[in-house]
N, C-alpha and C positions, 0 to 999 in steps of 0.2 A: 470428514477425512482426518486418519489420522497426520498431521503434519512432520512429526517427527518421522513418520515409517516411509513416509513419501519421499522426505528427503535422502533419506538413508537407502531407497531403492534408486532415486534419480545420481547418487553420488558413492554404489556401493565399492569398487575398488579403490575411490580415494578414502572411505572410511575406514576401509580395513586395514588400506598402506598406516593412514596416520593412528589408527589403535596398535596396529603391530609396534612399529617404529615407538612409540609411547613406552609400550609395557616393556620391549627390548631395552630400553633405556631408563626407564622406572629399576629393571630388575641390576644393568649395569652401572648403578649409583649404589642399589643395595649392596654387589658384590663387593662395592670398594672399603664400605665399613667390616665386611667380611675380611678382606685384605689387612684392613686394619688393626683388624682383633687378633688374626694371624701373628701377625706382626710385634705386636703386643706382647702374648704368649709367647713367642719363641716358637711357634709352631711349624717353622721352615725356614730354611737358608734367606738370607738378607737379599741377596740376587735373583732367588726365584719370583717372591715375594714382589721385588723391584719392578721386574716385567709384566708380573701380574697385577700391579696399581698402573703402571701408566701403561697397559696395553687396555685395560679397563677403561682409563681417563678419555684415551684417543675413542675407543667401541662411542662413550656415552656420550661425548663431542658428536661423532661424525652420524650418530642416530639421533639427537637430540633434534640437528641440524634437518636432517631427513625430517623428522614428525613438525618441524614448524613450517618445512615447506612444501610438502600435503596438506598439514590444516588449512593455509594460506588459498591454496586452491580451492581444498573442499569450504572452506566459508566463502569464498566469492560464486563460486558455482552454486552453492544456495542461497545467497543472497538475492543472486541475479534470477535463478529456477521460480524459489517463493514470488518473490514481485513478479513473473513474469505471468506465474499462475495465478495471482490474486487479480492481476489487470487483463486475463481477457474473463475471469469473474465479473469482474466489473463492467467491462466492455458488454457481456452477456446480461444485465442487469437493468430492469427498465428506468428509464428516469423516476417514476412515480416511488417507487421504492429504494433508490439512492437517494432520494430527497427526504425517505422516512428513517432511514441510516443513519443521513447526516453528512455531507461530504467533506467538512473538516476531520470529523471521527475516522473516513475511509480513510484521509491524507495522512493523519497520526499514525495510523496502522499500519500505510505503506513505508512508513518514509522511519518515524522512531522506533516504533514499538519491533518491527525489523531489526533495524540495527541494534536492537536491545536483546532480542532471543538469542541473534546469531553470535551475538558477542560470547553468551554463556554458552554456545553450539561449539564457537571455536576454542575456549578453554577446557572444554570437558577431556579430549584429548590431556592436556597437561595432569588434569586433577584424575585420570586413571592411571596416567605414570607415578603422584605422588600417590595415589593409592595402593600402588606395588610395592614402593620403599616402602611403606609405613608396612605391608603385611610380610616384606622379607625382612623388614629389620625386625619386628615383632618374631617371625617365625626364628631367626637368630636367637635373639634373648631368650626365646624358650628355648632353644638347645643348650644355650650358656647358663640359663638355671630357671626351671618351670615358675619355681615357686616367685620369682621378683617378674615374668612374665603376666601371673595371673592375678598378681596385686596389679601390675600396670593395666590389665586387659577390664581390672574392676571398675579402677579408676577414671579411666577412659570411657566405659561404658557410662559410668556416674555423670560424666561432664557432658557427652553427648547428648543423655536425658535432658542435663539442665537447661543446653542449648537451644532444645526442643519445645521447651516450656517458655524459656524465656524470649525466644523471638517471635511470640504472638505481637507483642503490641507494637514491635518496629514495623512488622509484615504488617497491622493492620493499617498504620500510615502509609507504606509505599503504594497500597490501593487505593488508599484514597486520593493521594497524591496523583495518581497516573487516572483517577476519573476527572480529576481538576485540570488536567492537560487538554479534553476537549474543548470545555469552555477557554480556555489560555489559546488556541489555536483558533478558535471562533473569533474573537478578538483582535489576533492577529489580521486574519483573515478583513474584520472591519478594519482594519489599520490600516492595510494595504488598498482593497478597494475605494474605501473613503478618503483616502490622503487630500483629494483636492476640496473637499468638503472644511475638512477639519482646518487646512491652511489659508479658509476663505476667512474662517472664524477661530481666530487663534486662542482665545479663550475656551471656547467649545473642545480645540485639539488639549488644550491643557487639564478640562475636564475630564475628557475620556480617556488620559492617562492616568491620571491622578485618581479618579474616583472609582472607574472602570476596569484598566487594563492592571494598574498597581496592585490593587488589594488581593487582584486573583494573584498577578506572581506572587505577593507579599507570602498569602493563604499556601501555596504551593509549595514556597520555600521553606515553610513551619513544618508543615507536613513531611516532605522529601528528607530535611535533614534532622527531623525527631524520628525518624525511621532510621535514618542513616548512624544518628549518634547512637540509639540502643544497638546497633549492630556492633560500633563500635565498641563501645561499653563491653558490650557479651565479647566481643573475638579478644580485649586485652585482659580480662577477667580470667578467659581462657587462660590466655599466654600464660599468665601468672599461676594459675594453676597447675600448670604444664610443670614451672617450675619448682612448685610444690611438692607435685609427684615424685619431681628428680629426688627432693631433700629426702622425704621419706621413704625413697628406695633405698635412697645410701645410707640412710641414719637408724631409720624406723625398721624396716623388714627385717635388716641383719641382725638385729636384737632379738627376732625370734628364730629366722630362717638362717643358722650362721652359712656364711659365703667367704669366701679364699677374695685375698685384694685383686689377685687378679680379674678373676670374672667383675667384681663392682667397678673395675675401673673400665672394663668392657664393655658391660650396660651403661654404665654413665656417657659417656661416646655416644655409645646409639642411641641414647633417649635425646644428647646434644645434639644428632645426628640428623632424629625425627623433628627439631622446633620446626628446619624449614616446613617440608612438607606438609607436616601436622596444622602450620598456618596456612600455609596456600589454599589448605582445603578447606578450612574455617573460614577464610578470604573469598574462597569461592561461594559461598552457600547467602550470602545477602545476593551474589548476582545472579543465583539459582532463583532465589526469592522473587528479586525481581524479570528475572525470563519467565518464570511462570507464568505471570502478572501478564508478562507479553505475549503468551503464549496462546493463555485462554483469551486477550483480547484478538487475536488473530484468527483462531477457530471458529469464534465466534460468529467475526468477518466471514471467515469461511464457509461456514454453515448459511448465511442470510443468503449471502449472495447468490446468484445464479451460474449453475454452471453448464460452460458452454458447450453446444453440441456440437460434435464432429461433422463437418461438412463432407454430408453423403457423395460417394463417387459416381461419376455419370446420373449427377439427379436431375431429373426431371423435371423442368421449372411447369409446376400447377398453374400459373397464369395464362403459359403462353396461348396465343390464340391469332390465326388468320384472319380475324377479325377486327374493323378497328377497337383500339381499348375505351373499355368504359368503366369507371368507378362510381360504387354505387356503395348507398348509406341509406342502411334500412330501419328505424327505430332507435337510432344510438340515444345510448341516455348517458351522461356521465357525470358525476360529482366530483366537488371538488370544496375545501374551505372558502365559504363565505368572508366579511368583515369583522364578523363576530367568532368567539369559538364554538357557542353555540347554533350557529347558522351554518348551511351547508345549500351551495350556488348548484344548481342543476342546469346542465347543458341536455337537452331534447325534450322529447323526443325529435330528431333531425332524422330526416329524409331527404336525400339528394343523390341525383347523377351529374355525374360530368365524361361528357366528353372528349374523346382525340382529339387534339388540335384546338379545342375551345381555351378561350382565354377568361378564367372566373375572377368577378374579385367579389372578394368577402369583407364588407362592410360593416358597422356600428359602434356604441360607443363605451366608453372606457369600462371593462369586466362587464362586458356585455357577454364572452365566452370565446371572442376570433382566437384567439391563440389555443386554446385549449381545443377548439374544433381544430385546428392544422396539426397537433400534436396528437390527438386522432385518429384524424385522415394519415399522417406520414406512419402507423403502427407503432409510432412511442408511446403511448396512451392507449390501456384497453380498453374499449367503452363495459359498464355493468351491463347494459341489456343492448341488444340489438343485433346487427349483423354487417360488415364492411364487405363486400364485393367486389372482385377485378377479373373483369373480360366472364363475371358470370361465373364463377370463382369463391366459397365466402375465405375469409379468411380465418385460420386457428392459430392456437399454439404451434402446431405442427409445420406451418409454413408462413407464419407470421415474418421471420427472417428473411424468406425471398421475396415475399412482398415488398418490403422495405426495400430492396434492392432496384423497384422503381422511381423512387424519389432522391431527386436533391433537393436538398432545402436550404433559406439562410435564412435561420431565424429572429426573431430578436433581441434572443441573449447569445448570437453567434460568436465560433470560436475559427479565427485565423491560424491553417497549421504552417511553419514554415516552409514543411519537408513538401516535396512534389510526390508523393506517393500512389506508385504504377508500375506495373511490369517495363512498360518500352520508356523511360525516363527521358529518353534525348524526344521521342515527337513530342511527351507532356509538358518540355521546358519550350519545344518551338512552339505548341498552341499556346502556351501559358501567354510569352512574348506578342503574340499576335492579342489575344482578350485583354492584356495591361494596353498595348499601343491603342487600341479602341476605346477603352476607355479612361485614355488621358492620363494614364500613370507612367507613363516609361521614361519621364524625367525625375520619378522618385524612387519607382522599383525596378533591378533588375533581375533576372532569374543566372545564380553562381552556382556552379556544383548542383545543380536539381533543387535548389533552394530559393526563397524569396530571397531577395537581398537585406531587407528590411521589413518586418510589421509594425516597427514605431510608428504607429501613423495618425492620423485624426481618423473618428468614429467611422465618420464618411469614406474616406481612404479603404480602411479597413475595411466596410463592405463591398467596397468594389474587389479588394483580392477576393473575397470571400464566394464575390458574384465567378468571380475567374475559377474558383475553385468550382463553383457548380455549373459552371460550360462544360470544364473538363470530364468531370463524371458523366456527360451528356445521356443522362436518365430521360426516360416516356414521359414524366411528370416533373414539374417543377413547383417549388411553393417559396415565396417568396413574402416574410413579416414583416412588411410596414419598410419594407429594403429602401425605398425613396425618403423615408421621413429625415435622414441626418446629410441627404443629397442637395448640392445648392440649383438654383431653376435651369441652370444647364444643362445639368445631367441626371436632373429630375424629367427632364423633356426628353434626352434621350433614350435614355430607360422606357418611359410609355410610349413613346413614339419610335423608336426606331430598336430596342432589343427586344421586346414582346413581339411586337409584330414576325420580326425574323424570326423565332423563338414557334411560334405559330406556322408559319411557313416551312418550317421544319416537321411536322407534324406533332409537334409537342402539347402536352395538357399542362396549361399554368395555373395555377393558383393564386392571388396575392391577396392579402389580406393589406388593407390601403386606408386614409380617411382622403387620400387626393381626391377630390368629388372633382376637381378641373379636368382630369383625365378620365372622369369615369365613360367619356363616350368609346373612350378605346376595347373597352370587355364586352364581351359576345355575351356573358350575364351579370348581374349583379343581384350580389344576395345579401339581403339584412339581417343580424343579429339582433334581437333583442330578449332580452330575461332569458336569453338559452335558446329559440324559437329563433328559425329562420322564414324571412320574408321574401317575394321574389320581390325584385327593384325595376323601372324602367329602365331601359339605358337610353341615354338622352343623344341626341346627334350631333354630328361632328360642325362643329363652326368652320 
């Protein structure tokens, strides 16, 4: 997709206000040198002339004003539009291939390289209005004499070539530099999740500044501003030759081309006239350089990712069935990296039903493949061969999405949201209230404004919101990773003893992926992992 044409159709009458308003105001800047040259000449009454400068002054005020408070909108409405359309991209995106991505690279892309396009999005307005001044002052000068217009139009043309040539090697730095911002955000990323590591071992935190996180910025910072200084270098090169031009307009041309004082002292004006603009635009074109940069890395984004389908009206959920449910797993095989890079871990072929109402748990030992079979079973994970079933049902691409609208899950890289997100807000905050006072939270968390009050919480804490979060979805299936391991034996007992059970008695299909073998008499089966191969288990009786 093109990005640029998307925005420009999502934001088309604010970009027309802020071009208009631009060039209108571009063209009444140029009229004032117009006024000026008038002026100069004697070309009209002192009075007329008077009204026509500051009735000009006020025009190019009160439109100037206008085009920065259009762009203002139109860059926050596409700031807000693109992020909003890269994130349900993302949301649309399976894990297995945001994992191949990179999810610091996806967070760079939302978060900087955004606010680096849009930046040069909302200047391009300005840099069309100094584009105007510069072709009505130029079109001026060639009325007030062709011949010092088409020496300037040479010489400019000359300088713009140079410019051309010469910001390859800044440009090649600032890509290099913004491919170095992944890994600096990788980094970061260990910085933050590791903090309590590193501060165990403060030597170690001093290491992975110093050897680690240092050298990248250090490497970053060579790059960014070796790119930044040839820009510099080129734009003051410029200037000076800006002023070159002037010398040899006034001194050099009229030695061939002769000119009356007055027209040179005309042009001199407008060529002082053109530094601003003629900079601005020079100023503008490193941060063209680098929106480019941010541009194609965004497309790029845009391209990988998945985009999401429209949620068909009155569709027809493919599962539903008068029958109780049953999920069924026919040959799945799936791969995944091994310990080695050369090695590659295979999960099947697996064969398995479960159940309405049965309580499974899935057992074995460490990268034996439980989590990757639950990622699976919940359709985040496509298996390469085989066939996933609901109510007799298989699953595809095509309805992959409402499948997954049978499960909640908490897994064991889960994520606590704070927001209560739901059509009826006031019953999700009074069930929310009831699942914290059950499970012994509602002296830490209360539910404000449709919100947690708090998720600072310890591991354990944190999965019990998270259990609260999967009541509330009250899904057919439930799957639960290892939910009891960070629980202490209180409310490790209440969990198998007394919220499965209910859970079941609901007609619910559980899941849980466990090593509690104390509890294991509570599951109606038990299934072992091992090298990818599932085992059936006894289940042993209740003491």
């Amino acid at each position: 997709m093109n990005l640029i044409r998307y925005l420009f159709r999502q934001s088309r009458p604010l970009m027309f206000a802020t071009l208009i308003t631009s060039v209108l105001g571009g063209l009444s800047s140029a009229a004032l040198m117009w006024v000026i040259g008038r002026s100069i000449s004697g070309a009209a009454p002192a009075a007329t002339l008077a009204w026509q400068f500051f009735g000009l002054c006020l025009a190019y005020m009160v439109l100037k004003y206008c085009s920065e408070v259009a762009l203002l909108h139109l860059t926050q409405t596409a700031t807000s539009q693109l992020r909003a359309m890269l994130s349900r991209k993302v949301l649309a995106t399976s894990p297995a291939k945001l994992d191949e991505v990179g999810k610091p690279g996806v967070l760079l892309i939302l978060t900087r390289d955004i606010d680096i396009f849009v930046q040069f999005y909302q200047n391009m307005p300005l840099v069309c209005g100094d584009a105007v001044i510069v072709v009505a002052c130029l079109g001026y000068m060639a009325w007030m004499s062709w011949e010092i217009c088409a020496a300037f139009a040479v010489f400019l043309t000359a300088g713009l070539l140079t410019y051309h040539f010469a910001e390859r090697m800044p440009l090649a730095q600032l890509a290099k530099s913004r491919e170095k911002m992944n890994s600096i955000y990788e980094h970061f990323r260990s910085l933050i999740h590791g903090s309590k590591e590193l501060q165990l071992n403060t030597r170690r935190g001093e290491m992975f500044i110093d050897q680690v996180l240092k050298p990248e910025l250090e490497h970053y910072r060579r790059m960014f501003t070796r790119g930044m200084v040839g820009y510099a270098l080129i734009a003051n090169v410029g200037a000076a030759q800006f002023y070159l031009v002037i010398g040899l307009l006034l001194f050099v041309v009229p030695q061939i081309w002769a000119q009356n004082s007055g027209t040179l002292l005309t042009v001199t004006l407008i060529l002082l006239y053109l530094i601003r603009p003629v900079t601005m635009i020079a100023t503008a074109l490193p941060m063209l350089r680098h929106a480019s940069i941010a541009l194609k890395k965004i497309e790029q984004l845009d391209t990988t990712l998945t985009s999401p389908e429209p949620p068909p009206h009155d569709a027809v959920d493919p599962f539903d069935s008068p029958s109780p449910l049953r999920l069924e797993l026919r040959g799945i095989v799936h791969h995944y990296p091994g310990p080695t890079d050369d090695s590659r871990f295979t999960l099947g072929p697996v064969d398995l039903t479960v159940r309405q109402g049965e309580i499974l748990f899935i057992v074995g030992g460490n990268g034996s493949g439980k989590t990757t079979l639950g990622l699976v079973m919940l359709g985040l994970y496509e298996p390469e061969s085989g066939t996933i079933a609901l109510n007799g049902v298989a699953v595809d691409e095509a309805n992959r999405s409402q499948y997954r609208q049978y499960f909640s899950a908490v897994l064991s890289d889960f994520h606590v949201f704070e927001q209560l997100l739901g059509d009826d807000r006031q019953a999700l905050s009074e069930r929310a209230t009831y699942y914290i006072d059950v499970l012994g939270m509602s002296h830490k968390v209360k539910i404000i404004d449709g919100k947690f009050s708090t998720i600072d919480l310890s591991s354990g804490q944190r999965k019990r919101l998270a259990l609260v979060w999967s009541y509330l979805e009250d899904r057919p299936i439930y799957l639960f990773d290892e939910w009891a391991a960070d629980q202490d034996p209180a409310f490790k007992r209440v969990f198998y003893t007394e919220l499965l059970p209910e859970l079941k008695a609901r007609g619910k299909t559980v899941l849980i992926i466990t090593h509690d073998d104390a509890y294991f008499s509570f599951a109606d089966r038990i299934v072992r992992l091992e090298d990818g191969h599932l085992r059936q288990l006894a289940v042993p009786e209740r003491v």
